[in-house]
DOLUM-596162 format. One record per residue (C-alpha): x, z, y. Coordinates in steps of 0.001 Angstrom, whole numbers. Layout:
R; X; Z; Y;
...
REM end
This chain:
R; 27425; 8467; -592;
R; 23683; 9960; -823;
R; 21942; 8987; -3930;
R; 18520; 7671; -2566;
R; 15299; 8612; -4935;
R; 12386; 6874; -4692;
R; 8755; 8136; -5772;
R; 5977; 6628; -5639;
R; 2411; 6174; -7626;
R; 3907; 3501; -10086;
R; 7240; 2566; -10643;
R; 8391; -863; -11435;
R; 11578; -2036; -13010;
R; 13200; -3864; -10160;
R; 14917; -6944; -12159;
R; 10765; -8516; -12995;
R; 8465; -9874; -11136;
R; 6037; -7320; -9095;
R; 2827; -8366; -7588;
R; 1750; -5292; -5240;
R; 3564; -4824; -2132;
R; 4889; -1632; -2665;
R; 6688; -2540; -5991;
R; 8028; -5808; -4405;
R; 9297; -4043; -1322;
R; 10847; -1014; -3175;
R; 12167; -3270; -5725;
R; 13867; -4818; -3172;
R; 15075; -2299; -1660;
R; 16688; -435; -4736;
R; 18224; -3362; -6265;
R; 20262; -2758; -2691;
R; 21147; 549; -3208;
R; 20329; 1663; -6931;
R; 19495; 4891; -7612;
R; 16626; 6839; -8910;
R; 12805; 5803; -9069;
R; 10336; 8491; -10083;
R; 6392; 8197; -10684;
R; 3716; 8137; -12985;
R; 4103; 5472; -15979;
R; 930; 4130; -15764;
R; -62; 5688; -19270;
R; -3093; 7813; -19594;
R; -2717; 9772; -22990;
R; -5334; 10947; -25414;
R; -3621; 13939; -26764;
R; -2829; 12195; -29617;
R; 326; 10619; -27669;
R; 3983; 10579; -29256;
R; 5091; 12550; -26099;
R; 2923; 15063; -24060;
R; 1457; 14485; -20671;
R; 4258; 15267; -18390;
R; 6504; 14523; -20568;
R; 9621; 12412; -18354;
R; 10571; 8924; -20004;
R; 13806; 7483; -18566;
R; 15019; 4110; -18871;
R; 18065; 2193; -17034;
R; 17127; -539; -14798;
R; 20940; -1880; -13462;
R; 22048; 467; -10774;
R; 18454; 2178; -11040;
R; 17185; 4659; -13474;
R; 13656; 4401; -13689;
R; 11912; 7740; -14536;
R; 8132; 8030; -15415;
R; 5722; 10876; -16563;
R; 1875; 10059; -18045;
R; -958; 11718; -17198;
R; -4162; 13274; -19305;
R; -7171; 11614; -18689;
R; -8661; 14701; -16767;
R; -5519; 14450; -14447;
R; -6062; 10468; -14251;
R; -9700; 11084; -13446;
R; -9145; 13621; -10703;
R; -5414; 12625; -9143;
R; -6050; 8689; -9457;
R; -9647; 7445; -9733;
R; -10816; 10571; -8285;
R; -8891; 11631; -4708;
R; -6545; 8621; -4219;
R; -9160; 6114; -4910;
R; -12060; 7170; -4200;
R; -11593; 9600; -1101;
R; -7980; 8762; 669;
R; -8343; 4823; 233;
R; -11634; 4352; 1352;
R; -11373; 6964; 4544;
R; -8341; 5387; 5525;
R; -9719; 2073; 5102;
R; -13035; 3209; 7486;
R; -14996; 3570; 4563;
R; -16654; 6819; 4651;
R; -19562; 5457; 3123;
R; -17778; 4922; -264;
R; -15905; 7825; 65;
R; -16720; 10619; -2865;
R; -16178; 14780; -1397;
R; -16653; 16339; -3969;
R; -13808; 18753; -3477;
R; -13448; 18880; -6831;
R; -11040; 16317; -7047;
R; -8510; 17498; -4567;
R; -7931; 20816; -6926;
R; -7009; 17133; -9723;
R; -4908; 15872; -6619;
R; -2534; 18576; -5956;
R; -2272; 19931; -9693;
R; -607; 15992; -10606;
R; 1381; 16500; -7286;
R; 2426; 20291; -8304;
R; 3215; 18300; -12042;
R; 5569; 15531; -10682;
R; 7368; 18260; -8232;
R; 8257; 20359; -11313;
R; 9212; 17329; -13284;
R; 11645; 15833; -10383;
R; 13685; 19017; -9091;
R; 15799; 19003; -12469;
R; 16657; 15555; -11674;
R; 17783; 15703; -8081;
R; 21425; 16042; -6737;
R; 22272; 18341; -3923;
R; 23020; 15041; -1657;
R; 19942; 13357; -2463;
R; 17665; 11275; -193;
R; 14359; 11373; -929;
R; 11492; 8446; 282;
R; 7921; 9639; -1064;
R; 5811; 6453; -607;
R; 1811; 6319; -265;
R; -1414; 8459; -293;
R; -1260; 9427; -3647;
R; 1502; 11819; -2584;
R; 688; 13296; 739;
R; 1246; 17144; -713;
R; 4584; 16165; -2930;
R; 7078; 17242; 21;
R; 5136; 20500; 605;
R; 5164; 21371; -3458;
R; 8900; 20401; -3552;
R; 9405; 22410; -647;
R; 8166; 25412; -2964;
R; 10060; 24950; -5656;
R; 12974; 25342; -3171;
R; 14067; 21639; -2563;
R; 15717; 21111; 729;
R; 17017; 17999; 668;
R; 15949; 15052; 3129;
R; 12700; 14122; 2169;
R; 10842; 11286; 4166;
R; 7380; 9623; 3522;
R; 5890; 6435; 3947;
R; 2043; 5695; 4134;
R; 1292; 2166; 2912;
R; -2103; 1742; 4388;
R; -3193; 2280; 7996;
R; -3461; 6169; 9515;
R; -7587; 6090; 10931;
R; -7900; 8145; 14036;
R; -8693; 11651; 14202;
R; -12499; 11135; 14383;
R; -12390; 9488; 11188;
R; -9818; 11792; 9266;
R; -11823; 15271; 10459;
R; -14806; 13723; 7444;
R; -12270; 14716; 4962;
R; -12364; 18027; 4013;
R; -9089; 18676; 3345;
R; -7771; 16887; 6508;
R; -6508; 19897; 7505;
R; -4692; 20442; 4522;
R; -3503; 17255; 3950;
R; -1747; 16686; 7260;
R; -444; 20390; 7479;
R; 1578; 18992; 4354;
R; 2742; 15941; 6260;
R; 4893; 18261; 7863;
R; 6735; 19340; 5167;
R; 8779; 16190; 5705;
R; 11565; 15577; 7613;
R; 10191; 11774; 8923;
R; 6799; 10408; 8436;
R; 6698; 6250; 9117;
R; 3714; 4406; 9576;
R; 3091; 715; 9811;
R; 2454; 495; 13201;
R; 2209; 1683; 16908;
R; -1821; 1911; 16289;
R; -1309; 4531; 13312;
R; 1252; 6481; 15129;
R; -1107; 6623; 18041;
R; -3579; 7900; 15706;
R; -1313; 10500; 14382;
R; -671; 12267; 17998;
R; -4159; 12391; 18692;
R; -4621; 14280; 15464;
R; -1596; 16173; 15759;
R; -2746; 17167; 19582;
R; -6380; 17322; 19134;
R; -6786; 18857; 15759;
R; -3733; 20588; 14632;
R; -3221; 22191; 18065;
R; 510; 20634; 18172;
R; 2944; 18767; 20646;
R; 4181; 15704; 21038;
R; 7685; 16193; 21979;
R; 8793; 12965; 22440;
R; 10812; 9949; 21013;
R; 8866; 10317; 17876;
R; 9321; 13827; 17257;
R; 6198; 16406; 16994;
R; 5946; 20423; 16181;
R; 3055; 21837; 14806;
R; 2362; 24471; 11913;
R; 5671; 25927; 12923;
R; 7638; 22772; 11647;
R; 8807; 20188; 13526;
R; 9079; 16604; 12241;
R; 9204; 12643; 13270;
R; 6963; 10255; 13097;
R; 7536; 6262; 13702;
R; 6189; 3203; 12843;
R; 8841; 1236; 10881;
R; 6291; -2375; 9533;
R; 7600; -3379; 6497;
R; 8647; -6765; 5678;
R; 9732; -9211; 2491;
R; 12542; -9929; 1171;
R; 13004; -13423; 2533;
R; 15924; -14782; 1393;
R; 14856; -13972; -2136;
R; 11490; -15241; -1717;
R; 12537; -18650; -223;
R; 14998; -18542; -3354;
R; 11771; -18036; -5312;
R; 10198; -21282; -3655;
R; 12877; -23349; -4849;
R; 12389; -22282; -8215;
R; 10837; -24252; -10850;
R; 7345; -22769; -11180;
R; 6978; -22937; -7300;
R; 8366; -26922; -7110;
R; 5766; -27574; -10112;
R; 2822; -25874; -8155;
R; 3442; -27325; -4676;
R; 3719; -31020; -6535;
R; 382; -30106; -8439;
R; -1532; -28848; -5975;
R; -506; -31858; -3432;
R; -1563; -34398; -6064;
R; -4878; -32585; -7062;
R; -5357; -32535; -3514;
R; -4210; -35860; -2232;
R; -7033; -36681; -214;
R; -8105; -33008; 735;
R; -6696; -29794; 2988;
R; -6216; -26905; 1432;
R; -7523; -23307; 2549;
R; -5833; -20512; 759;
R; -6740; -16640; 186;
R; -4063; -14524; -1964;
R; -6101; -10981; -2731;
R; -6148; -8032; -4583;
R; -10413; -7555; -5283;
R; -10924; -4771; -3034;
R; -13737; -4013; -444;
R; -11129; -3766; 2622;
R; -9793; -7690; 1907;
R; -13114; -8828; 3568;
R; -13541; -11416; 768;
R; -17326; -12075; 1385;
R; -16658; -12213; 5500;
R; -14173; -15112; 4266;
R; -16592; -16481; 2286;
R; -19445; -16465; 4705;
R; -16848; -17845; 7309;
R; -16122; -21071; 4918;
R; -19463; -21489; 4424;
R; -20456; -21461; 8082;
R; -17705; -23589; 8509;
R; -19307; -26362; 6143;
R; -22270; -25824; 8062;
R; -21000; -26222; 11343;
R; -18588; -28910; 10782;
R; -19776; -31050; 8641;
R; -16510; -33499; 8353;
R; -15287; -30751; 6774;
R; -17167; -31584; 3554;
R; -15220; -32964; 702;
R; -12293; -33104; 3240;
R; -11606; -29572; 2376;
R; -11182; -26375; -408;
R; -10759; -23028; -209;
R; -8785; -21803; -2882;
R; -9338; -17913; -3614;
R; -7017; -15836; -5423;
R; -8684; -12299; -6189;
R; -6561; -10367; -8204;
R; -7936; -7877; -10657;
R; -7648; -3772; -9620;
R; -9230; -866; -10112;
R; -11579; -2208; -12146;
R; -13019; 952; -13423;
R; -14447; 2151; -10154;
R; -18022; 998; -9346;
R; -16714; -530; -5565;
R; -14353; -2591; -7612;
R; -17367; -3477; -9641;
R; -19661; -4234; -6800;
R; -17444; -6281; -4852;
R; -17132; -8988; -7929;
R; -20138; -9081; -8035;
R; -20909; -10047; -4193;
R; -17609; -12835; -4485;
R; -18976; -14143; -7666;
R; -22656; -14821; -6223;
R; -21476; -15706; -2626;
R; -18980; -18412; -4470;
R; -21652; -19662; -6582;
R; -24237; -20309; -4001;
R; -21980; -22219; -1651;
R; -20461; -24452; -4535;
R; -24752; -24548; -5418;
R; -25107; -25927; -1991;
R; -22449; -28088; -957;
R; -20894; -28687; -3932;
R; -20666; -32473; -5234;
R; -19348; -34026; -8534;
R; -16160; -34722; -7538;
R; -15602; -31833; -4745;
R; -16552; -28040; -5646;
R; -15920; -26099; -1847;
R; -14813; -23044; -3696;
R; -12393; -22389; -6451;
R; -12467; -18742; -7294;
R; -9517; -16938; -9583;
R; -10170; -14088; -10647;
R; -6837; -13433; -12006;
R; -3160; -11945; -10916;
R; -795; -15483; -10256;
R; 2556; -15393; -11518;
R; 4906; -14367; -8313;
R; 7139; -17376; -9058;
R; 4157; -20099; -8417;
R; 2971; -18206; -5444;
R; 5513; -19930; -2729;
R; 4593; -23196; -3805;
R; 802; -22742; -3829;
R; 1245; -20903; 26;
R; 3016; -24421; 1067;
R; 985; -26491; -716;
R; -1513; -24931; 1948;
R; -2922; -26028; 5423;
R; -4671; -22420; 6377;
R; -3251; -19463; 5225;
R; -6683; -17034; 5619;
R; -5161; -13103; 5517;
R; -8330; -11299; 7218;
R; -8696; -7936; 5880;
R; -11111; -5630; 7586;
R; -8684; -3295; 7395;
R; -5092; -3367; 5707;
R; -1583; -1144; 6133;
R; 558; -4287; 6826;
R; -534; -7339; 4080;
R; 2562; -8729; 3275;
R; 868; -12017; 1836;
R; 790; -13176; 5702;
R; 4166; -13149; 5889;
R; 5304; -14522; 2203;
R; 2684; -17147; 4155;
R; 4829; -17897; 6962;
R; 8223; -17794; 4968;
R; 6725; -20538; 2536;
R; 6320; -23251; 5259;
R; 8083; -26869; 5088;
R; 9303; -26417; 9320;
R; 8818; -29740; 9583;
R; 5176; -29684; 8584;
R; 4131; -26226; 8238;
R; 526; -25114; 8127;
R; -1224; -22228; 10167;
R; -1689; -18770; 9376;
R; -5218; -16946; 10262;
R; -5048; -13449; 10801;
R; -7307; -10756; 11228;
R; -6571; -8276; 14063;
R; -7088; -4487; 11971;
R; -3966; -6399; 9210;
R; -1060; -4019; 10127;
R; 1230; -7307; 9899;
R; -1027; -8743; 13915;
R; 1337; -6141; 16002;
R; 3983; -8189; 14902;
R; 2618; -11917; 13825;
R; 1226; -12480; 17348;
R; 1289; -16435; 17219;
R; -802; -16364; 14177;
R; -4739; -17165; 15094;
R; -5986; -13822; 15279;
R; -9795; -13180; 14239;
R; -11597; -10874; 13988;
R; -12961; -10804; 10372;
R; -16568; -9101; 11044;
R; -17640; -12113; 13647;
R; -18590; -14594; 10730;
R; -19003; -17381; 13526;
R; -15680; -16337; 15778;
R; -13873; -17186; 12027;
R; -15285; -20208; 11325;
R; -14415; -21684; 14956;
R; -10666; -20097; 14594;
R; -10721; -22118; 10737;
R; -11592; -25224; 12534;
R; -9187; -25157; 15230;
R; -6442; -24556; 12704;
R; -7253; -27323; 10452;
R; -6994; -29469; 13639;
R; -4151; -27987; 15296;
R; -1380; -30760; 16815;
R; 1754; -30311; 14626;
R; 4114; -29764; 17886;
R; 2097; -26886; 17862;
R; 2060; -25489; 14441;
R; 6001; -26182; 14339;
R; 6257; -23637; 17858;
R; 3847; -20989; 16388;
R; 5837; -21057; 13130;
R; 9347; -21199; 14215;
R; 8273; -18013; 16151;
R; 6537; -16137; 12976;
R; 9491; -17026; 11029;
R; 12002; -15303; 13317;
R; 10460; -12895; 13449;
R; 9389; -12316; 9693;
R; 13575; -13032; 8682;
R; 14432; -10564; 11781;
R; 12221; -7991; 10215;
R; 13128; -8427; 6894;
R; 12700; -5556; 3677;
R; 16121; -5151; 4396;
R; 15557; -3909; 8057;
R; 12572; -1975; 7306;
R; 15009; 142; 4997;
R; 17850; 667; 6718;
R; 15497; 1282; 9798;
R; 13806; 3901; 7867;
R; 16816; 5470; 5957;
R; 18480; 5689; 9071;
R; 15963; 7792; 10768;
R; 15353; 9687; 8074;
R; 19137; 10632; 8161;
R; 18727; 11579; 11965;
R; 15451; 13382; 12161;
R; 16145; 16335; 10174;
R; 16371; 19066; 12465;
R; 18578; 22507; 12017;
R; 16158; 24826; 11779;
R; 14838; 23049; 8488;
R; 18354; 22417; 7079;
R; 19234; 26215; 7691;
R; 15401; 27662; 6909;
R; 15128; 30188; 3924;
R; 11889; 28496; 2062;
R; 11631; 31749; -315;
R; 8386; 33444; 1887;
R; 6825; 29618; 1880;
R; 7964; 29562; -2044;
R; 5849; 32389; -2411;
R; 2896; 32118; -236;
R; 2080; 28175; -1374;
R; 4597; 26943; 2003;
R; 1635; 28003; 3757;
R; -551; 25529; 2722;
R; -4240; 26586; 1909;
R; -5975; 25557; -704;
R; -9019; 23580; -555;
R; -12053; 24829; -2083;
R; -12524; 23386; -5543;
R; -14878; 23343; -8719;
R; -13333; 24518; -11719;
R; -11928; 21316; -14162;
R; -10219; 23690; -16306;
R; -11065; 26711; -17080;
R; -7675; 28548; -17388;
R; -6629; 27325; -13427;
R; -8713; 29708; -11915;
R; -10552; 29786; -7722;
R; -7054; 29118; -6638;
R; -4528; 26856; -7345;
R; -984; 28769; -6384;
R; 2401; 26991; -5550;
R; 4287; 26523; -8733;
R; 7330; 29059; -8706;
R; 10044; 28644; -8703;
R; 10955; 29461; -12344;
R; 7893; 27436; -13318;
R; 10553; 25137; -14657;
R; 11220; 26921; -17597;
R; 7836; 27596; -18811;
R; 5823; 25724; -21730;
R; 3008; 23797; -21412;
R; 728; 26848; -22331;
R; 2383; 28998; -19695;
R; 2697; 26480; -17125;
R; 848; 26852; -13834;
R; 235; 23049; -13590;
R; -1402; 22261; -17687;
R; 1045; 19307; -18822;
R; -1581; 19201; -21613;
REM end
């Protein structure tokens, strides 16, 4: 049986408690299957570090090895704050106006992706299955692919594909998707993104669509699906009936006896449209006056990416917009607002989600938000409460029955809040019975086998049978982007790392592991 090896960004031992999405659904996933998770450690060194940069740490995990490399702070900088934060997530998010191209940083981007190629190959088995997950890794196949690695490799993008329009402001789009096809099977979250990916593929990259999925351009042929991920939700309703989540639902229903509950679970980023929410509620209170006192929006924003100045500005704005609506409506006993600014133990969170009448999940743009549907699996059937959803979450193609809003029309929101907190509960039971069959039918488990299984059938002969030596040599084909010099021994050009590149030291190393 196929070993499958998992890399993504971060790694997280599966056995603890996860809050991000991707961690909880790999986690998931592994603890399934075991095998091999590979990624950076989360460690930025100084150079005064017991181990280099690059260096791999390996630790056992059950039936999964967990293997992790740190990066310098240049690398961090360039690979993580730089091109993954602050050019991929806000373009893909329809951000361009936050968006930093300075092609610097892609030259920061590829050298960490060139790093954790040359760090992984010793570690794979001929058999192998590989699953690259997430932005931060778009060019890993293609660099793996140069070092001579031909096993299955597929990829899975986390947050939504933006049309071609949008993609053409980066300056390495061409670059960037010409490595997409250095995978065997490319899934998206949904039919929207894959619709997006034609059009580029078609109208940019001057390819075919061939049909059922499959596409050729570049030379290479490859698939591309939507497969929406889910949650795990037989372990998560096994969570609710856990301690911590028992002791939150009772506290939260006796704190709020005499008062409905309105509930946002975040990270603090700009695409969550946390001050639409906000300015929603508020219009709400305005509008509908009976709502005062009678009801409290609880907001959870989770800490993240602190460092960047978005990150920074977006407190900011939730902090002021939170304090001026408790300012104005706010009464001894009855504060509108209660903002958290803090990361909630996963073990309270199904108890807090129940203990709540509105589940509010509108992003102004998100890959899939998962929080909608650990929403929907919380619910007591009998008396479940309503989930509002915007329409550009990933998770709308599938949670139709949800009220769908759309999170820029502050007004629209407000009216949609309303008619959930009065909804008829023959009503809420239908819409939820639906969203649950559909959340347990679509489960983490589903998404993976889905996705493993296509990946398994997608791989075409000609790749399987290719000889990868001329792309070895000539970078797979790939140019690359004009950069500004970060160090001075790298050179105009970055080349692919050889194939012997493996046995070099640090000071000979194409890629600095400094």
């Amino acid at each position: 049986m196929s070993r499958l090896v998992v890399i993504s960004n971060r790694v997280a031992d599966p056995g603890k408690a996860a809050a991000g999405g991707l961690a909880v659904a790999m986690g998931d996933a592994l603890r399934q299957t075991g095998g091999l998770w590979f990624g950076w450690s989360g460690t930025v060194t100084d150079g005064h570090a017991a181990a280099p940069a690059g260096h791999v740490h390996r630790t056992q995990a059950g039936k999964v090895t967990l293997a992790t490399v740190d990066l310098d702070r240049a690398d961090h900088d360039s690979y993580y704050a730089g091109y993954s934060n602050g050019v991929l997530w806000p373009v893909f998010h329809g951000r361009l106006d936050l968006a930093n191209f300075d092609t610097g940083l892609a030259a920061g981007y590829r050298r960490v992706n060139q790093l954790l190629a040359r760090r992984l190959l010793p570690l794979l088995a001929e058999d192998d299955i590989l699953w690259v997950h997430d932005y931060h890794l778009i060019p890993l196949a293609a660099e793996l692919r140069a070092l001579g690695c031909r096993q299955r490799i597929g990829f899975f993008l986390h947050i939504p594909l933006p049309p071609p329009t949008l993609l053409a402001a980066i300056p390495e789009h061409e670059w960037l998707m010409r490595c997409l096809f250095a995978y065997d099977l490319v899934g998206l979250q949904t039919r929207q993104d894959v619709q997006h990916f034609e059009r580029y593929v078609c109208e940019e990259a001057g390819g075919q669509a061939l049909g059922d999925g499959a596409f050729r351009a570049h030379g290479q042929r490859m698939v591309c699906r939507d497969f929406p991920i889910g949650i795990d939700v037989d372990g998560f309703m096994a969570l609710a009936q856990g301690g911590a989540s028992r002791d939150m639902h009772e506290r939260m229903k006796h704190e709020y006896a005499q008062r409905r509950l309105l509930l946002g679970i975040d990270r603090l980023d700009y695409s969550k449209g946390l001050p639409q929410r906000l300015r929603a509620f508020r219009e709400l209170l305005a509008r509908h006056p009976a709502n005062r006192r009678s009801a409290t929006l609880i907001q959870i924003g989770s800490p993240t990416r602190e460092g960047l100045d978005a990150y920074a500005d977006i407190r900011r704005e939730i902090e002021s917009l939170c304090g001026a609506i408790n300012g104005d409506y706010g009464e001894l006993d009855w504060m509108p607002v209660r903002y958290i600014h803090q990361t909630l133990p996963r073990d309270s969170i199904p108890g807090l989600c129940r203990a709540a009448a509105v589940g509010l999940v509108t992003p102004l743009r998100d890959g899939m938000n998962l929080v909608a549907k650990e929403y929907v699996a919380s619910q007591d059937p009998a008396d479940p409460g309503v989930l509002v959803l915007s329409r550009f979450a990933g998770a709308a193609e599938q949670l139709h029955e949800a009220l769908l809003v759309n999170p820029y029309d502050v007004h629209g929101t407000a009216a949609v809040v309303q008619q959930a907190l009065h909804m008829p509960l023959h009503e809420r039971r239908q819409r939820h019975q639906r969203l649950l069959q559909r959340v347990c039918e679509q489960d983490v488990h589903w998404w993976r086998k889905a996705f493993l299984s296509a990946l398994k059938e997608a791989r075409p002969q000609e790749r399987r049978d290719r000889d990868w030596s001329k792309e070895r040599e000539a970078g797979f084909g790939i140019p690359v982007p004009s950069m500004k010099q970060e160090r001075p021994p790298l050179g105009l050009e970055l080349p692919a790392c050889p194939a012997d590149a493996l046995a070099l030291d640090a000071s000979r190393s194409v890629v600095s592991d400094r």
